[in-house]
N, C-alpha and C positions, 0 to 999 in steps of 0.2 A: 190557331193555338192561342187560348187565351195568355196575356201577359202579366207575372205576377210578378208584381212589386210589396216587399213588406220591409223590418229593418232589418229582418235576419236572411235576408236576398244571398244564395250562396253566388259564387262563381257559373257552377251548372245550371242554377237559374237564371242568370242572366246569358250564359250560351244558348238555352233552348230558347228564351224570346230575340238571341242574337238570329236565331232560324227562324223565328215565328215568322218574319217577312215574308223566306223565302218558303214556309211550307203556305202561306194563303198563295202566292204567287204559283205557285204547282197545282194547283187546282185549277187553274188553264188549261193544264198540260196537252190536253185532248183537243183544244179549240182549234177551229178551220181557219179561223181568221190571222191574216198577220201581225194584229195587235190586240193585246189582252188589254180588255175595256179597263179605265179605271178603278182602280179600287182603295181600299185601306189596309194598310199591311198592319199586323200583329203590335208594330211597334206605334203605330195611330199614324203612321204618314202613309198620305196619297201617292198610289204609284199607279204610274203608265209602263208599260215594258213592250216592249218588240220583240217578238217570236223569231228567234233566227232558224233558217235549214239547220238541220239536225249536221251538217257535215262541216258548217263554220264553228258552229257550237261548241263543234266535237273539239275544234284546233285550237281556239280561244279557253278552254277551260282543262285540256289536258287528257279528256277522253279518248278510249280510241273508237274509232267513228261507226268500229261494229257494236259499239255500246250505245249507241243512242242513234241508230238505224231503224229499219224497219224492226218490226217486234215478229216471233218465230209463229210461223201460223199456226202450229201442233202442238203448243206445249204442254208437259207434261202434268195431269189433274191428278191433286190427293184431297185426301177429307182433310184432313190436319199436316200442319209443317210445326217443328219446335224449332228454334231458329235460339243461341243465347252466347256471349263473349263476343261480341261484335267488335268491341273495343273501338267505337267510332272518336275521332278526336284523338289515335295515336298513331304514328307512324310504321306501328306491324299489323295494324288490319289490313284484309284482303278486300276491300272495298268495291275493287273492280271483279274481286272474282265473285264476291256475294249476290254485285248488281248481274251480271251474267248467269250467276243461277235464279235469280228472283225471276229475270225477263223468260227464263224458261223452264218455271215451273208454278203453276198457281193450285191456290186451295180452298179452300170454304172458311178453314177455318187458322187463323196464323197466329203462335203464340212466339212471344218475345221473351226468354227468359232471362230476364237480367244481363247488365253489362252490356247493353247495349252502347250505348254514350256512355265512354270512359271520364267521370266527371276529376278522380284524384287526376288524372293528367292537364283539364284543363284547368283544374286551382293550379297548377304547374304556369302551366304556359299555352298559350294558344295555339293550337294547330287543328287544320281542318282541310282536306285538301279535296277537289271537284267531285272524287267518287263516295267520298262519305257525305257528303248533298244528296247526289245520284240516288246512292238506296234509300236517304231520307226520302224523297219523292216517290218512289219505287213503292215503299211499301204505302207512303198516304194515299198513292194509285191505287194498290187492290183493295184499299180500304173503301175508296169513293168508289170502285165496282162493286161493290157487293161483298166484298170477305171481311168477316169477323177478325179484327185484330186485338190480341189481347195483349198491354206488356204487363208483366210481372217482372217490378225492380231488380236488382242485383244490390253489391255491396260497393263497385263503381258509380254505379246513376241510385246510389240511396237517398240522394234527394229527392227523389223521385216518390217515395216511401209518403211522404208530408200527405201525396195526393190522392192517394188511393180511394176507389170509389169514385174518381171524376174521369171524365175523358175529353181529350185534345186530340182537334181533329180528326175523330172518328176513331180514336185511341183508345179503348178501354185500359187503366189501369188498375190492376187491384195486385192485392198484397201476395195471394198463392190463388189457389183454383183447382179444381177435383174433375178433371177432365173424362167424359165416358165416351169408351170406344164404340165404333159402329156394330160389335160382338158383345155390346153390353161391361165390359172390364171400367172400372172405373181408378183413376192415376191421379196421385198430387203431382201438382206441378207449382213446382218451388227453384229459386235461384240456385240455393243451397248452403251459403255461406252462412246461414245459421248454424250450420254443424262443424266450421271449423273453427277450431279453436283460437287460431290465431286471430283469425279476424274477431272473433266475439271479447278475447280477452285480451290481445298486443298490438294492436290497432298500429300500436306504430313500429310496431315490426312486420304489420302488414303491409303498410307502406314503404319501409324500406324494401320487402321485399318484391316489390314492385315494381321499384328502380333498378334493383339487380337483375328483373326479369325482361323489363326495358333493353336493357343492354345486349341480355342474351336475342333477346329478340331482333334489336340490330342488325347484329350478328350472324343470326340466321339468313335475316335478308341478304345480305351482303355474300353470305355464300352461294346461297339458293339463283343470283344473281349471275355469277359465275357456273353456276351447273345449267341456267337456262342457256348462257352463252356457247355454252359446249354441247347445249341439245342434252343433257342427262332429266331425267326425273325428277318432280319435286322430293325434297325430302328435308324432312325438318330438323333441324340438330338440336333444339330447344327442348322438342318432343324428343331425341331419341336419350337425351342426359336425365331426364325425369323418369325415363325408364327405366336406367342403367344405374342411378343413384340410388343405394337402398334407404335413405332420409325418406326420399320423396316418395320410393314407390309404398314403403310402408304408409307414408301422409294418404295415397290415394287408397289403397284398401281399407283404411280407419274411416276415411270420411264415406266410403259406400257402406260401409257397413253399417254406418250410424245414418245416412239417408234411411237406408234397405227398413233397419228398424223401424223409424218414427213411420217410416208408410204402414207397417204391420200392424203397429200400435195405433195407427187412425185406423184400421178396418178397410184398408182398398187393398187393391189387386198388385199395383205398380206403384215407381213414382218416377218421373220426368225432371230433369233436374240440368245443373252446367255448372260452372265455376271451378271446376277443376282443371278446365282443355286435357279431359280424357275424353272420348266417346266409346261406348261402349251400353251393350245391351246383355243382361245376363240375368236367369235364375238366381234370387240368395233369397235363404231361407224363409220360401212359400211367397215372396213378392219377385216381381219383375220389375228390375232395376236397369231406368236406361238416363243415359245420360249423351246430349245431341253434340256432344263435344264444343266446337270454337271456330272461328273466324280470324285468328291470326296466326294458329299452327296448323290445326289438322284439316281445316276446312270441310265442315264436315255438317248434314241438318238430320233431326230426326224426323221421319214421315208415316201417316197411318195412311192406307188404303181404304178402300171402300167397302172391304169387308173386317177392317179392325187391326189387321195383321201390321206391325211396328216396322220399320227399318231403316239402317240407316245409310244417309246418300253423302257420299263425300267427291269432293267438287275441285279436286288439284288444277284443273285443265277448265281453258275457256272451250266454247259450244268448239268454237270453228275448231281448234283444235283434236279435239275431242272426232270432228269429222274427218279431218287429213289423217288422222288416226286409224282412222275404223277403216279412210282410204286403202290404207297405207297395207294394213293386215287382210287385205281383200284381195292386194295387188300380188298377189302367189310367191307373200310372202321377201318378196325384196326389202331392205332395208333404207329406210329413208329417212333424213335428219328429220326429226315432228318437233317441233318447239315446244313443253311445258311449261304450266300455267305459272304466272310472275306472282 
């Protein structure tokens, strides 16, 4: 990743060349050898690094050691993944459960729609913890195999916005994109936050409520923590107050509906979109409106198939679990504690 320095250098730019290091340094990741030949890291210094087994790795940086294991021989192939609200750089991303669905599922072609790197958080304060690395490298891997990677900014990593038109590390970024299905349909794919109003006109009641959504987010975890401990089901309380609030939920049918529009009004079929952490795929008025939800409630990507057909995959459970599961209801139905996804 090139390194940019100018005088108006935000906080998020200097986080992304704080990565630049380590995204040249992942471009090893594949090598047989026990040490990655010297190189020049992003930020201009010579590094030498030692490849550790993937199971010291795992203990030293806080992974669990089935995350950075062998890789699943079968994984699951789509044409297109929509992937957007990743929120990397905060403490309610599902970092580890992203990386575990990324390791088992690849595509041709992978769009990033905004909110990827939560950058109001790190003008905040710095936080960054093993698994938000992790899917950094994860995805510059499928990129250096062969998949098209697109990001389209959000209204979090809008700095991001400056760059449009250029690409890092095998990154294409551009500003939106008119994506066509394998059925011929043709989709804007946009962040979205152009159609709320808050963010376009109270910017800093967009940030506050940000903070406040920080919180609930905590919150969440802190419960979801306790339901993992009891063996109960993920289940979100962030997500289930947004539903339950008539503020918010009226907020989310105004902003589809105003998505739903502007796709009608450009002449496509659909449009692919995030920024709300709803997911959801629906008929409105003669376009198909989908949206791939988030990465720190619903867990949730949207996927085409190889014949064009949409849908969407939500990812609560890691693989292994997901298989003591499948065990478990195979087992003629006996009841057994299964741990859901942290």
């Amino acid at each position: 990743m090139a390194t940019v320095i100018d005088g108006n250098m935000t906080l998020l730019d200097m986080a992304l060349n704080r990565l630049g290091a380590t995204f040249s340094m992942s471009a090893y990741d594949d090598a047989p050898s026990d040490l990655i030949p010297a190189g020049e890291s992003a930020m201009g210094q010579s590094v030498i690094v030692k490849k550790e087994p993937p199971r010291s790795r795992s203990r030293r940086n806080g992974l669990d050691e089935r995350l950075t294991g062998p890789r699943p021989k079968d994984p699951t192939r789509h044409r297109t993944l929509f992937i957007s609200d990743i929120h990397l750089g905060t403490p309610g991303c599902k970092a580890d459960l992203l990386l575990d669905f990324l390791r088992h599922n690849e595509a041709e072609t992978i769009y990033l729609v905004g909110d990827i790197i939560d950058g109001w958080r790190l003008k905040r304060s710095w936080y960054w913890a093993a698994g938000h690395n992790a899917v950094v490298q994860e995805i510059l891997r499928k990129s250096r195999k062969g998949a098209n990677v697109i990001y389209v900014p959000g209204n979090h990593d809008e700095a991001l916005r400056d760059y449009t038109g250029l690409t890092f590390a095998g990154v294409d970024v551009i500003n939106e994109a008119i994506h066509e299905t394998a059925d011929g349909r043709q989709f804007l794919v946009i962040h979205g936050d152009q159609f709320d109003s808050v963010v376009k006109y109270a910017k800093w009641l967009a940030h506050a409520g940000d903070q406040a959504y920080a919180v609930a987010l905590a919150l969440n975890n802190w419960l979801h923590d306790v339901r993992h401990f009891f063996g109960m089901p993920y289940w979100s309380l962030s997500s289930y107050l947004k539903n339950k609030v008539k503020n918010a939920v009226e907020y989310i049918s105004s902003y589809e509906v105003a998505v739903a529009r502007s796709a009608r009004e450009r002449g496509v079929n659909g449009v692919i979109c995030g920024h709300i952490h709803h997911a959801e795929i629906r008929e409105m008025d003669g376009v198909l409106y989908c949206n791939d939800g988030d990465w720190v409630e619903s867990c949730t990507a949207l996927a085409e198939d190889e014949t064009g057909a949409l849908s969407l995959i939500t990812w609560h459970q890691f693989s292994w679990e997901r298989e003591a599961s499948e065990k478990s209801n195979a087992g003629g139905g006996r009841k057994q504690r299964v741990l859901t996804a942290a």
